[in-house]
PDB file as gemmi writes it, atoms N, CA and C in Angstrom:
CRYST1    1.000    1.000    1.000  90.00  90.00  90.00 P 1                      
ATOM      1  N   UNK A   1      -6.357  -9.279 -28.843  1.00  0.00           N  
ATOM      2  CA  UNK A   1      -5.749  -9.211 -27.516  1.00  0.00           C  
ATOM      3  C   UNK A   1      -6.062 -10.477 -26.746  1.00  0.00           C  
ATOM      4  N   UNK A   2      -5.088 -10.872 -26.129  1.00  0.00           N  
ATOM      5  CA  UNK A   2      -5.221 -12.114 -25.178  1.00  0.00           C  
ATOM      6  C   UNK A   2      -6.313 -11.700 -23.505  1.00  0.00           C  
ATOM      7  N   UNK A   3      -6.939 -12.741 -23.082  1.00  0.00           N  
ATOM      8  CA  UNK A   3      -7.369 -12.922 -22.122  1.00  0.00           C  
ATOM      9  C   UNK A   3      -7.212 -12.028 -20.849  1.00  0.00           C  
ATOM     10  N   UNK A   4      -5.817 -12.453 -20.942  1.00  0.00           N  
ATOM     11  CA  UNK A   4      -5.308 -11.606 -19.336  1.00  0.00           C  
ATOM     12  C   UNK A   4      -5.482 -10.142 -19.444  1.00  0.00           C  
ATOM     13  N   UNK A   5      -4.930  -9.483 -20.629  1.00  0.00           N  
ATOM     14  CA  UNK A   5      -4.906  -7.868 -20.762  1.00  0.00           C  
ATOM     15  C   UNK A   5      -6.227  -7.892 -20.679  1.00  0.00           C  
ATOM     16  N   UNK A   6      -7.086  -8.076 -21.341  1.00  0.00           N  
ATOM     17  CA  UNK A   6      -8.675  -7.947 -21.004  1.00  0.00           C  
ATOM     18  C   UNK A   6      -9.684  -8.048 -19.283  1.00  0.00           C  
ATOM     19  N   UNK A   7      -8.764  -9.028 -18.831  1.00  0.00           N  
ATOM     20  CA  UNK A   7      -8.800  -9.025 -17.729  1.00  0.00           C  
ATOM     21  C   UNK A   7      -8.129  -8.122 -16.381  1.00  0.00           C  
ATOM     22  N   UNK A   8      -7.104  -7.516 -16.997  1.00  0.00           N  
ATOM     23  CA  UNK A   8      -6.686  -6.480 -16.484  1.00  0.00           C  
ATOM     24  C   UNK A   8      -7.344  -4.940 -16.461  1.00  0.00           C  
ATOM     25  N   UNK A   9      -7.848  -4.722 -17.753  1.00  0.00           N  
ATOM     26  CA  UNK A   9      -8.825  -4.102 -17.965  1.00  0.00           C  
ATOM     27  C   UNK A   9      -9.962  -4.039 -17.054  1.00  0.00           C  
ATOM     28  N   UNK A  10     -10.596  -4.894 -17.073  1.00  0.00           N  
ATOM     29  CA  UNK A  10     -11.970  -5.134 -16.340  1.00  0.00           C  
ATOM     30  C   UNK A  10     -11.620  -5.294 -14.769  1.00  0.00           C  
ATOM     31  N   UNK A  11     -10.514  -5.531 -14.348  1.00  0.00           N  
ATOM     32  CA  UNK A  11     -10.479  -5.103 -13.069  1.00  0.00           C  
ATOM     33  C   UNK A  11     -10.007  -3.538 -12.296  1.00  0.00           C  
ATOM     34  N   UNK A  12      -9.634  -2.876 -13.656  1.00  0.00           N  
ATOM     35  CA  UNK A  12      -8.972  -1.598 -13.733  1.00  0.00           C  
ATOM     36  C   UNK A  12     -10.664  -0.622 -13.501  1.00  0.00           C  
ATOM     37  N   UNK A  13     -11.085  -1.284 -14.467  1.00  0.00           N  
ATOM     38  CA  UNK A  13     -12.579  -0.735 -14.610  1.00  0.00           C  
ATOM     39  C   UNK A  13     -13.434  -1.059 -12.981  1.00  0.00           C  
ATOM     40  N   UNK A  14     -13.816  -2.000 -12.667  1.00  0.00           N  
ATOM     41  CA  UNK A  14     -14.521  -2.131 -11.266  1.00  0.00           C  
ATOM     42  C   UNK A  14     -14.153  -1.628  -9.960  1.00  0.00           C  
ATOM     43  N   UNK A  15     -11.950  -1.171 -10.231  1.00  0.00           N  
ATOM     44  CA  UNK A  15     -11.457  -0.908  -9.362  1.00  0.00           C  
ATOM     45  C   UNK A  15     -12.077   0.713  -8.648  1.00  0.00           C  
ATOM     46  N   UNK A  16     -12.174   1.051  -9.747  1.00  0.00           N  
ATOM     47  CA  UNK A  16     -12.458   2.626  -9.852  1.00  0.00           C  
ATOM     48  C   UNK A  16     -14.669   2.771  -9.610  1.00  0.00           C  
ATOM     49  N   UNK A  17     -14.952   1.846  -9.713  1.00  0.00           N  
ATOM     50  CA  UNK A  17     -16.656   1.721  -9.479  1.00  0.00           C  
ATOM     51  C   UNK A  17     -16.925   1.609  -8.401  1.00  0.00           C  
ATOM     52  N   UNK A  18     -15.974   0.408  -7.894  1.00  0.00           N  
ATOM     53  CA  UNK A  18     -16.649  -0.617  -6.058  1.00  0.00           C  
ATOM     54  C   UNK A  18     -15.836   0.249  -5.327  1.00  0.00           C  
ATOM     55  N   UNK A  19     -16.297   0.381  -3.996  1.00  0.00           N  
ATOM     56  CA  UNK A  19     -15.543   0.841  -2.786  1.00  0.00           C  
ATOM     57  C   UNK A  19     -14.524  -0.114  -2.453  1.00  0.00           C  
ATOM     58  N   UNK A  20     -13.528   0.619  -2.161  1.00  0.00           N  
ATOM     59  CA  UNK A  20     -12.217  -0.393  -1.924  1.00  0.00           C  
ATOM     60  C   UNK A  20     -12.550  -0.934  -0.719  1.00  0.00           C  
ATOM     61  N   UNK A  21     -12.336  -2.474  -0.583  1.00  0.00           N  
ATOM     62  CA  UNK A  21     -12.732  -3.212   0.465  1.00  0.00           C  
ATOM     63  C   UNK A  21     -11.040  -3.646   1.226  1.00  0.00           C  
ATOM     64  N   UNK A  22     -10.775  -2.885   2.470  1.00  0.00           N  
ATOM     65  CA  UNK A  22      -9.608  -3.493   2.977  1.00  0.00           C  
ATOM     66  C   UNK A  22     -10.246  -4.533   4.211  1.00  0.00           C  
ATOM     67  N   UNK A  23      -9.205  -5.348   4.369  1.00  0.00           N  
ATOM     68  CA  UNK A  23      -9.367  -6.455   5.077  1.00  0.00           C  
ATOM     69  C   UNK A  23      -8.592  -6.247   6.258  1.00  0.00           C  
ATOM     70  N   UNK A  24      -8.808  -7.029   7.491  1.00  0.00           N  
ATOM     71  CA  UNK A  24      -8.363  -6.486   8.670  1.00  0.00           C  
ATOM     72  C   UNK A  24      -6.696  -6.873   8.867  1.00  0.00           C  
ATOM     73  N   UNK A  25      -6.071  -7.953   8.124  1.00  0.00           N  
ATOM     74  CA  UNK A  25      -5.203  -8.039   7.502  1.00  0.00           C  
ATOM     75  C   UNK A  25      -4.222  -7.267   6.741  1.00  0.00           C  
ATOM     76  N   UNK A  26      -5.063  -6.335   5.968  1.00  0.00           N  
ATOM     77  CA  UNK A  26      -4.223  -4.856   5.425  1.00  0.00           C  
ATOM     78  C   UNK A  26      -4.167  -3.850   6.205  1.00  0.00           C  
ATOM     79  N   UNK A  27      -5.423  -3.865   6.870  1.00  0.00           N  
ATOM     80  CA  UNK A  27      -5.699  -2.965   7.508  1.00  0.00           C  
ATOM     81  C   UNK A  27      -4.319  -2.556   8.837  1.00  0.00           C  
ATOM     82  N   UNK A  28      -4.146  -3.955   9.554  1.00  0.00           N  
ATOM     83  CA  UNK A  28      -2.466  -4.191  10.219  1.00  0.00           C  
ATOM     84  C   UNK A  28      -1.897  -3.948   9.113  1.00  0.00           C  
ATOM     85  N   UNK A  29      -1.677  -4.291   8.623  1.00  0.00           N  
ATOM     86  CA  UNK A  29      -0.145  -4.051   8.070  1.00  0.00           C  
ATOM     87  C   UNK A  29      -0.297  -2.890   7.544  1.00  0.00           C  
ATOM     88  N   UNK A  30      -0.868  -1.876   7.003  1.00  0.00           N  
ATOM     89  CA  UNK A  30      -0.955  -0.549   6.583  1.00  0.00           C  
ATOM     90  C   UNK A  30      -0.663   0.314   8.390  1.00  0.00           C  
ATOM     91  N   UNK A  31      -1.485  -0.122   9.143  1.00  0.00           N  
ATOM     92  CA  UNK A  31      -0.663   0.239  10.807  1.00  0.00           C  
ATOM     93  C   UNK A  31       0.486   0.511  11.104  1.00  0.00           C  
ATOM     94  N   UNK A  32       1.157  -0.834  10.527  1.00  0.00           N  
ATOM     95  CA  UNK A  32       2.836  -1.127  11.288  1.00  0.00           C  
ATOM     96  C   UNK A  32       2.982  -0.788  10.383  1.00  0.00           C  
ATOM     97  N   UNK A  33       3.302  -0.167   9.147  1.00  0.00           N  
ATOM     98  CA  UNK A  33       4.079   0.388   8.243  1.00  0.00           C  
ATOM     99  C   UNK A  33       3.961   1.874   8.461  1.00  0.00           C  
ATOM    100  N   UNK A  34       2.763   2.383   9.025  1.00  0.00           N  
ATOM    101  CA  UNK A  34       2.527   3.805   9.079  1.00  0.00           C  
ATOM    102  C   UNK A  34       3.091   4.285  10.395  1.00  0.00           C  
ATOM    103  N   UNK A  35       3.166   3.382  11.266  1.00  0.00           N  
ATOM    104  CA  UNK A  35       3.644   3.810  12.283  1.00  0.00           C  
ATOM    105  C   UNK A  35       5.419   3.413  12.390  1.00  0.00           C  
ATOM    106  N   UNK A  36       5.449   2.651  12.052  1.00  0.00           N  
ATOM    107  CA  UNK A  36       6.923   2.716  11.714  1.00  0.00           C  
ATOM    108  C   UNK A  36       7.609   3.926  10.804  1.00  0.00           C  
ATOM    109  N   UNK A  37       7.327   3.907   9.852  1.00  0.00           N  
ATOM    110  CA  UNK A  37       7.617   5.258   9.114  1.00  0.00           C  
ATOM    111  C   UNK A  37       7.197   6.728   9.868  1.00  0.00           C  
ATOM    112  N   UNK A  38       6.268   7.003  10.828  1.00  0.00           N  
ATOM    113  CA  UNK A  38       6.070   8.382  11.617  1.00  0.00           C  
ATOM    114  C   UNK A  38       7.067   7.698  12.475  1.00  0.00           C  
ATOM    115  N   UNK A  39       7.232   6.905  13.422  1.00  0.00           N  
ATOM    116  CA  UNK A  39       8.328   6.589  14.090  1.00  0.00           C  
ATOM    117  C   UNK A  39       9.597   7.176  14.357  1.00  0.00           C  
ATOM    118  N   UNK A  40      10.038   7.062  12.655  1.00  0.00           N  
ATOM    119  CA  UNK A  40      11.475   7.691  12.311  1.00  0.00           C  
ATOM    120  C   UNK A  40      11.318   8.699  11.690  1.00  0.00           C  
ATOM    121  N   UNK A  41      10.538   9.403  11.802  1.00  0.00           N  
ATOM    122  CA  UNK A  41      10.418  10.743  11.119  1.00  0.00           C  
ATOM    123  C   UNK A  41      10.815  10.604   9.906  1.00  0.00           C  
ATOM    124  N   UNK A  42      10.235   9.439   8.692  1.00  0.00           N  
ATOM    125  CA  UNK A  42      10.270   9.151   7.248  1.00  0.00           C  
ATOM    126  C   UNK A  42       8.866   9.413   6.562  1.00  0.00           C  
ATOM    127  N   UNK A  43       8.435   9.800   7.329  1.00  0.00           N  
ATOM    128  CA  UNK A  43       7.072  10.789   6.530  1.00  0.00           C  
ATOM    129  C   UNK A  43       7.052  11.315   5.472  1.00  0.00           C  
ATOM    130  N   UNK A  44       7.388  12.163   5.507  1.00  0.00           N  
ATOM    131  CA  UNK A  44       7.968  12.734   4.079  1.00  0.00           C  
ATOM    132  C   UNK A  44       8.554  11.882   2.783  1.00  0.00           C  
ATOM    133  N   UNK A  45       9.710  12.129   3.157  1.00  0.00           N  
ATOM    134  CA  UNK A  45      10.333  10.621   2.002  1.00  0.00           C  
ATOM    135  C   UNK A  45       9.176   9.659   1.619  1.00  0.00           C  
ATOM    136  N   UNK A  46       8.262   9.062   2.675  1.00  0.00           N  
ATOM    137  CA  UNK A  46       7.852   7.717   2.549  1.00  0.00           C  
ATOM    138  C   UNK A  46       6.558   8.330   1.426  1.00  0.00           C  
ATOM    139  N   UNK A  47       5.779   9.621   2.016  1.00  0.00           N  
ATOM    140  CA  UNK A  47       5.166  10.435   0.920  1.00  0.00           C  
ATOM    141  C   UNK A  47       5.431  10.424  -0.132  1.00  0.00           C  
ATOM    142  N   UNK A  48       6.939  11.277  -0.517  1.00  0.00           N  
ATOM    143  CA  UNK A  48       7.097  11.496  -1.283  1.00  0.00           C  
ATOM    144  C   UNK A  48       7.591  10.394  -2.681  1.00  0.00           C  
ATOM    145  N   UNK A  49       7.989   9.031  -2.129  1.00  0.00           N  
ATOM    146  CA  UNK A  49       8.460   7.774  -2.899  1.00  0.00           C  
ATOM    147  C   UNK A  49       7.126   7.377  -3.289  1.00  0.00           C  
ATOM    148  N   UNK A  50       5.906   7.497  -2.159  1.00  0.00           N  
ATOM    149  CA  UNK A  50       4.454   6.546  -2.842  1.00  0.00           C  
ATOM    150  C   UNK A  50       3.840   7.250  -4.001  1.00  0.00           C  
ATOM    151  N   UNK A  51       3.879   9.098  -4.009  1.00  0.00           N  
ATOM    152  CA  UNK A  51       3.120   9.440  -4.737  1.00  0.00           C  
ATOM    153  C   UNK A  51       3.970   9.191  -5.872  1.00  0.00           C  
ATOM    154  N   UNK A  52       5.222   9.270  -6.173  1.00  0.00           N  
ATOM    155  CA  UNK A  52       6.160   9.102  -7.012  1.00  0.00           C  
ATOM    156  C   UNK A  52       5.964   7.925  -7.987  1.00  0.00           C  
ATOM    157  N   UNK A  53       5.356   6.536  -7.110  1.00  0.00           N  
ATOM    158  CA  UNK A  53       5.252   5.721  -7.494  1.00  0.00           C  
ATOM    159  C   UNK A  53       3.385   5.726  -8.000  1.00  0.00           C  
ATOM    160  N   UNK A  54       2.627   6.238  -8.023  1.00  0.00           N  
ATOM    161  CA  UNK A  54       1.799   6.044  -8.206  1.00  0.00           C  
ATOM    162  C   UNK A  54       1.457   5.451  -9.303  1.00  0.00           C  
ATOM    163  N   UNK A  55       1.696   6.011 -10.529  1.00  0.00           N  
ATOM    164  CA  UNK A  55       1.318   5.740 -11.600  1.00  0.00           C  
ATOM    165  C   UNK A  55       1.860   4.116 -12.138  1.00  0.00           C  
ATOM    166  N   UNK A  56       2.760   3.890 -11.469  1.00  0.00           N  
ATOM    167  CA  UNK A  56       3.012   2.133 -10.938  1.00  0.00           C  
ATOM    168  C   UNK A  56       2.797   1.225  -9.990  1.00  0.00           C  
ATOM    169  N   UNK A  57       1.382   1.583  -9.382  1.00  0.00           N  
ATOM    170  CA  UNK A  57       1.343   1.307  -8.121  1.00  0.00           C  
ATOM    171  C   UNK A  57       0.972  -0.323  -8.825  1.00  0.00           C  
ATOM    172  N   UNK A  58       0.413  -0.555  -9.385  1.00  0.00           N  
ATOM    173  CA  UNK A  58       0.525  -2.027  -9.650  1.00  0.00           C  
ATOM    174  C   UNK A  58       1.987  -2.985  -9.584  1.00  0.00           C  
ATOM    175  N   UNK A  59       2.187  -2.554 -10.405  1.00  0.00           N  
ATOM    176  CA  UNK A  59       3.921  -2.836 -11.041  1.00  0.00           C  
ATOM    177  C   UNK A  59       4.661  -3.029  -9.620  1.00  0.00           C  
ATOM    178  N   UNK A  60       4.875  -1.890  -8.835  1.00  0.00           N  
ATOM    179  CA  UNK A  60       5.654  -1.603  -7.486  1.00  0.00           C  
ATOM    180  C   UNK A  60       4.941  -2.852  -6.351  1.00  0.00           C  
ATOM    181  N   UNK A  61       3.387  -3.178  -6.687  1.00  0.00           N  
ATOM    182  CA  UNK A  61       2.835  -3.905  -5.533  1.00  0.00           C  
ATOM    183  C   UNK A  61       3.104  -5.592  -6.076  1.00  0.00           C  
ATOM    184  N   UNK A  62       3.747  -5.899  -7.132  1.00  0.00           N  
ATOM    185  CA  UNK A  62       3.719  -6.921  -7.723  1.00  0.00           C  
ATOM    186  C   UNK A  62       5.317  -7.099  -7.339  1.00  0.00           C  
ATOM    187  N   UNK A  63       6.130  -5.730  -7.556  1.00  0.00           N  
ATOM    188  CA  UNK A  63       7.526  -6.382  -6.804  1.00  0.00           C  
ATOM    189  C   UNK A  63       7.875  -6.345  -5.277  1.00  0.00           C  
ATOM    190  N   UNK A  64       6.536  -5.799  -4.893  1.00  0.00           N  
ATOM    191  CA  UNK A  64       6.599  -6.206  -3.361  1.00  0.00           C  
ATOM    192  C   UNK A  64       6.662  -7.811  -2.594  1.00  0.00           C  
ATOM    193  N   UNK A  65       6.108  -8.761  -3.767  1.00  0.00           N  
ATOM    194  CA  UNK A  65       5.852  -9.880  -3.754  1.00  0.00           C  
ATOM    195  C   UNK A  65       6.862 -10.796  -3.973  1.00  0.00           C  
ATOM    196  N   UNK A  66       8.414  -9.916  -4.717  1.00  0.00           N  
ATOM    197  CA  UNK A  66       9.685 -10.736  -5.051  1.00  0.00           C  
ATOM    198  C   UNK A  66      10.062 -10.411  -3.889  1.00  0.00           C  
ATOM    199  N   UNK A  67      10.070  -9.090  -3.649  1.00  0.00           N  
ATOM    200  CA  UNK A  67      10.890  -8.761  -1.695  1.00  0.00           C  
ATOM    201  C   UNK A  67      10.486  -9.373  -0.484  1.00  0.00           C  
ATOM    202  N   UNK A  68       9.295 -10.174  -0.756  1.00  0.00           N  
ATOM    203  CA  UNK A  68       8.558 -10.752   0.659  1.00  0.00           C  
ATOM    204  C   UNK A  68       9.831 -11.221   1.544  1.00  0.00           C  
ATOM    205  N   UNK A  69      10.452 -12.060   0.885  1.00  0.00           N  
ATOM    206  CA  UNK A  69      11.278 -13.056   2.066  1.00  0.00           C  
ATOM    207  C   UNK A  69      12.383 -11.924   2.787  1.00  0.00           C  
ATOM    208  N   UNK A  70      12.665 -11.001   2.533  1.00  0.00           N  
ATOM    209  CA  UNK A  70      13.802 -10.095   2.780  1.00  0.00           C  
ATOM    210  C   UNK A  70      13.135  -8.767   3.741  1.00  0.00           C  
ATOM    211  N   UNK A  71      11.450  -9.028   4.072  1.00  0.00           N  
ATOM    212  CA  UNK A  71      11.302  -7.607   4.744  1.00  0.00           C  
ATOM    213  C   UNK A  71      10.547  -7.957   6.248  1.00  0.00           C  
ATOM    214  N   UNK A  72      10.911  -9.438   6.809  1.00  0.00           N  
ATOM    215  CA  UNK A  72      10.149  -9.904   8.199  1.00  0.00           C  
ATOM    216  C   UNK A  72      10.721  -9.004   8.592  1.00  0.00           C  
ATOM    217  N   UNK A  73      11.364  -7.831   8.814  1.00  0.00           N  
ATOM    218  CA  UNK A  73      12.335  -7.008   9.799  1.00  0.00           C  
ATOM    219  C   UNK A  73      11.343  -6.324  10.629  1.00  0.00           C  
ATOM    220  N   UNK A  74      10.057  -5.658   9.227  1.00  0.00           N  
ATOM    221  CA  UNK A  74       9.424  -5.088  10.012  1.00  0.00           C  
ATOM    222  C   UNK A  74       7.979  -4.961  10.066  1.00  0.00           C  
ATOM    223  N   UNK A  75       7.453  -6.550   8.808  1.00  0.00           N  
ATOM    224  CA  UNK A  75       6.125  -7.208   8.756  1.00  0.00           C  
ATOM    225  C   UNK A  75       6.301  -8.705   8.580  1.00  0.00           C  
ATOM    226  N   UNK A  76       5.610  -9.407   9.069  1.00  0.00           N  
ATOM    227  CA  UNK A  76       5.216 -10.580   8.830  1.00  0.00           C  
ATOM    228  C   UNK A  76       5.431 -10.776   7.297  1.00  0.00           C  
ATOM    229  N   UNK A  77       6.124 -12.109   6.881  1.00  0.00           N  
ATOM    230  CA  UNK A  77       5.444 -12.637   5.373  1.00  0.00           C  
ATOM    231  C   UNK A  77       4.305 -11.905   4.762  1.00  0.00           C  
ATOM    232  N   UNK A  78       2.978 -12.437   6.235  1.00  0.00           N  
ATOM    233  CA  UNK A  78       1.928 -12.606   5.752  1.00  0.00           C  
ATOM    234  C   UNK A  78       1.340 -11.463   5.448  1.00  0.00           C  
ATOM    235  N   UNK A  79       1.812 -10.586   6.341  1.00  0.00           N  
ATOM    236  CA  UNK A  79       1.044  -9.282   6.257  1.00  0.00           C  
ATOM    237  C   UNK A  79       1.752  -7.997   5.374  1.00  0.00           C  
ATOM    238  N   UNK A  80       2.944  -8.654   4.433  1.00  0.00           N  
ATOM    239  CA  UNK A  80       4.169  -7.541   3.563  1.00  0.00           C  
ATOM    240  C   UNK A  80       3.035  -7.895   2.511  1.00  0.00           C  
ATOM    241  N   UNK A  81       2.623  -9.228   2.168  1.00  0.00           N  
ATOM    242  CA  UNK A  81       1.738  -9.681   1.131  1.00  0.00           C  
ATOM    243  C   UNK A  81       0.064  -9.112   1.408  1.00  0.00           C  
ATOM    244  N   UNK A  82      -0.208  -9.073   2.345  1.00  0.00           N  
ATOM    245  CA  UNK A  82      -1.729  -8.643   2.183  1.00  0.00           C  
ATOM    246  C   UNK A  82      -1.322  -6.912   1.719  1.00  0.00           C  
ATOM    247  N   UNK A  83       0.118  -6.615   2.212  1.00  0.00           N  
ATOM    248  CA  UNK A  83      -0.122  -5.018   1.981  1.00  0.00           C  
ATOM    249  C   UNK A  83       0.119  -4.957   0.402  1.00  0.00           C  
ATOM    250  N   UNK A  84       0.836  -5.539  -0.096  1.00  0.00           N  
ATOM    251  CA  UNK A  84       1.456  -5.637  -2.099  1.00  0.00           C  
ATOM    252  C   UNK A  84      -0.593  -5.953  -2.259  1.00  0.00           C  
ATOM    253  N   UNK A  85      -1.156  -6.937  -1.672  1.00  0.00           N  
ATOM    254  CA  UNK A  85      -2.244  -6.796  -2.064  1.00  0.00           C  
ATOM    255  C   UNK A  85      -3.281  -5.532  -2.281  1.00  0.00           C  
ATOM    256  N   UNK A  86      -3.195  -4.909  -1.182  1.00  0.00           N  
ATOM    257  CA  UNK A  86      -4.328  -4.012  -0.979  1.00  0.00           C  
ATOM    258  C   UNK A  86      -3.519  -2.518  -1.813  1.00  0.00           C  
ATOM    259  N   UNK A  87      -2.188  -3.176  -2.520  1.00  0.00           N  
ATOM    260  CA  UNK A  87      -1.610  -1.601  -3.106  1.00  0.00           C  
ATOM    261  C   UNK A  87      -1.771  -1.898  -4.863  1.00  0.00           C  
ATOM    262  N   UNK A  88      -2.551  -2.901  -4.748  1.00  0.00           N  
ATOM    263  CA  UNK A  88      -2.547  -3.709  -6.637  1.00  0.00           C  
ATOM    264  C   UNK A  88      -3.630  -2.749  -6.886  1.00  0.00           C  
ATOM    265  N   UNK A  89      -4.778  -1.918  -6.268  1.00  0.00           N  
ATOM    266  CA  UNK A  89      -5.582  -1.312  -6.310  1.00  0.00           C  
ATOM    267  C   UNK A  89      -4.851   0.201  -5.972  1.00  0.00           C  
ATOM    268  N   UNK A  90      -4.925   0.755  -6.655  1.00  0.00           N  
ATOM    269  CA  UNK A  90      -3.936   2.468  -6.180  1.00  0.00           C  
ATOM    270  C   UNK A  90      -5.239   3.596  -5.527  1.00  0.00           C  
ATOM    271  N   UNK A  91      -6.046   2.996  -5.126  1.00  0.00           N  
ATOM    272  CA  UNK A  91      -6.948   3.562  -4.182  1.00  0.00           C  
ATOM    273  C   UNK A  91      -6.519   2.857  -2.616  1.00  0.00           C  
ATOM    274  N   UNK A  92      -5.759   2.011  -2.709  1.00  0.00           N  
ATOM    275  CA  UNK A  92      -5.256   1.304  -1.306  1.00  0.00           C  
ATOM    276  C   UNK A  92      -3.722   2.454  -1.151  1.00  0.00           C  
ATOM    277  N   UNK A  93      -3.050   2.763  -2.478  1.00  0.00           N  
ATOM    278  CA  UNK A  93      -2.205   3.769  -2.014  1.00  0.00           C  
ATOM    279  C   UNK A  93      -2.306   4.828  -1.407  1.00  0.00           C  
ATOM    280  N   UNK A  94      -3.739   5.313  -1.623  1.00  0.00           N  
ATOM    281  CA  UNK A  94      -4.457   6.556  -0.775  1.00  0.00           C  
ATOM    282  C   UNK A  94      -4.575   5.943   0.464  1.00  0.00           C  
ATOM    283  N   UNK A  95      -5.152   5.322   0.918  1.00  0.00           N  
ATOM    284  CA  UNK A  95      -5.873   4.564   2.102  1.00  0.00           C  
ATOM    285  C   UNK A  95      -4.094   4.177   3.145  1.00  0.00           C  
ATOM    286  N   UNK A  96      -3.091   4.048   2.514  1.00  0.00           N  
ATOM    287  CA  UNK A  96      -1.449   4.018   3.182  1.00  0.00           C  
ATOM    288  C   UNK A  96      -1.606   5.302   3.267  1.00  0.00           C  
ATOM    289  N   UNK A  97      -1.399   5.936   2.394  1.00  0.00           N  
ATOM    290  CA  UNK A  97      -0.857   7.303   2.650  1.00  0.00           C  
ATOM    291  C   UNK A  97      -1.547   7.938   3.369  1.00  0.00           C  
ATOM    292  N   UNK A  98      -2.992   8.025   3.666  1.00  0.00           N  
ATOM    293  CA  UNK A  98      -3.984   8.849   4.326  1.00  0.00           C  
ATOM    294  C   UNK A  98      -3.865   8.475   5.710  1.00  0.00           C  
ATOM    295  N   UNK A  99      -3.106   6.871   6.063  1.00  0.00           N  
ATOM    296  CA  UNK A  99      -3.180   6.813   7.892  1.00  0.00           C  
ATOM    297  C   UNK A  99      -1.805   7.252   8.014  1.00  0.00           C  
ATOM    298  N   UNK A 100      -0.580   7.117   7.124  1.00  0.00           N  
ATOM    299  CA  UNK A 100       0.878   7.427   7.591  1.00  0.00           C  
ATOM    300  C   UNK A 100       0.332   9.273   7.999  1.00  0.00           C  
ATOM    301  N   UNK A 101      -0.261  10.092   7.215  1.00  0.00           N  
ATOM    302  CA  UNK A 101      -0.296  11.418   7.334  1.00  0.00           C  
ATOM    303  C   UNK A 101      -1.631  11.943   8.331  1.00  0.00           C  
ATOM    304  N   UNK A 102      -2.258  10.460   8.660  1.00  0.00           N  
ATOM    305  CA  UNK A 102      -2.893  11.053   9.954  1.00  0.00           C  
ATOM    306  C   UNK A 102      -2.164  11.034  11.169  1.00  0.00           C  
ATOM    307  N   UNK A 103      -1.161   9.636  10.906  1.00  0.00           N  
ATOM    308  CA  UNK A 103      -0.190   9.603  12.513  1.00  0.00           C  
ATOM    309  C   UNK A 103       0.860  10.216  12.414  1.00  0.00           C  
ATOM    310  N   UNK A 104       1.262  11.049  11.272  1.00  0.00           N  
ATOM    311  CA  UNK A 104       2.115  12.184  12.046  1.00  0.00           C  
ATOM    312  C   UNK A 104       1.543  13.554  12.025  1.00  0.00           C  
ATOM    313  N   UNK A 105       0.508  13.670  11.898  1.00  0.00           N  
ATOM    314  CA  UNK A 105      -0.427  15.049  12.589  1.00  0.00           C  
ATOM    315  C   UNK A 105      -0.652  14.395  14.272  1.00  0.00           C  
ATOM    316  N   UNK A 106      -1.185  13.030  14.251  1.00  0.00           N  
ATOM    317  CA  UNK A 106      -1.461  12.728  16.115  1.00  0.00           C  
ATOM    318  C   UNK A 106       0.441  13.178  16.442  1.00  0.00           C  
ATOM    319  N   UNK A 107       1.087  12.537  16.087  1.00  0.00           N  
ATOM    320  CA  UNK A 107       2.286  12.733  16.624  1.00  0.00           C  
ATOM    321  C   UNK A 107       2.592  14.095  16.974  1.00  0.00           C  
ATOM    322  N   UNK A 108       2.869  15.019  15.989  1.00  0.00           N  
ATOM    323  CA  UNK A 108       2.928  16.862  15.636  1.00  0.00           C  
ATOM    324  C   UNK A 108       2.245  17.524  16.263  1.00  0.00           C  
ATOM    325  N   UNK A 109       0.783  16.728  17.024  1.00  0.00           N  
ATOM    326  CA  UNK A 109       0.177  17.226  17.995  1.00  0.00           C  
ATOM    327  C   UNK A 109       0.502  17.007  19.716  1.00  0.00           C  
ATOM    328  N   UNK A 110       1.215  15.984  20.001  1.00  0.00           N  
ATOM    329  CA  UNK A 110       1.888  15.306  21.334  1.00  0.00           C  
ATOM    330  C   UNK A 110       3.382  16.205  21.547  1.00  0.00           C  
TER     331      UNK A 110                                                      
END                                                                             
């Protein structure tokens, strides 16, 4: 086996050991995506497409990175990319999904 798969490996492996470290960078942009989606009452759907995607959450956060130029609508460049970042780890897909489904319980409660 070549290098990289090995290396994919071993980050697959530490991913699941170390505490996922988000940056204040993801941390926004996991915000404006969660609140945009409770916004429009896409909660659900937006649920139901991430867990869908889980088992590709790599794959899906790697073609987040071809869509960059096409999604300033409703993140920064910078911050569509820190989020494809913090979703290359599918413990960052929990960490999306866990604030989109806390802000529409605050919402469901107003």
């Amino acid at each position: 086996m070549g290098g990289h798969s090995e290396n994919i490996l071993a980050e697959s492996h530490l991913s699941k050991t170390e505490p996922l470290v988000v940056t204040d960078a993801q941390s926004e942009a996991v915000e404006k995506v969660a609140q945009f989606l409770v916004k429009f009452s896409l909660t659900l759907p937006a649920i139901l497409a991430l867990e869908t995607m889980r088992p590709l959450s790599f794959v899906g956060s790697q073609f987040m990175h071809v869509l960059s130029p096409s999604i300033t609508a409703i993140l920064s460049a910078d911050s569509w990319d820190e989020l494809a970042h913090l979703l290359e780890d599918r413990r960052g897909l929990d960490y999306l999904l866990g604030r989109i489904e806390e802000l529409d319980k605050e919402r469901r409660k107003s």
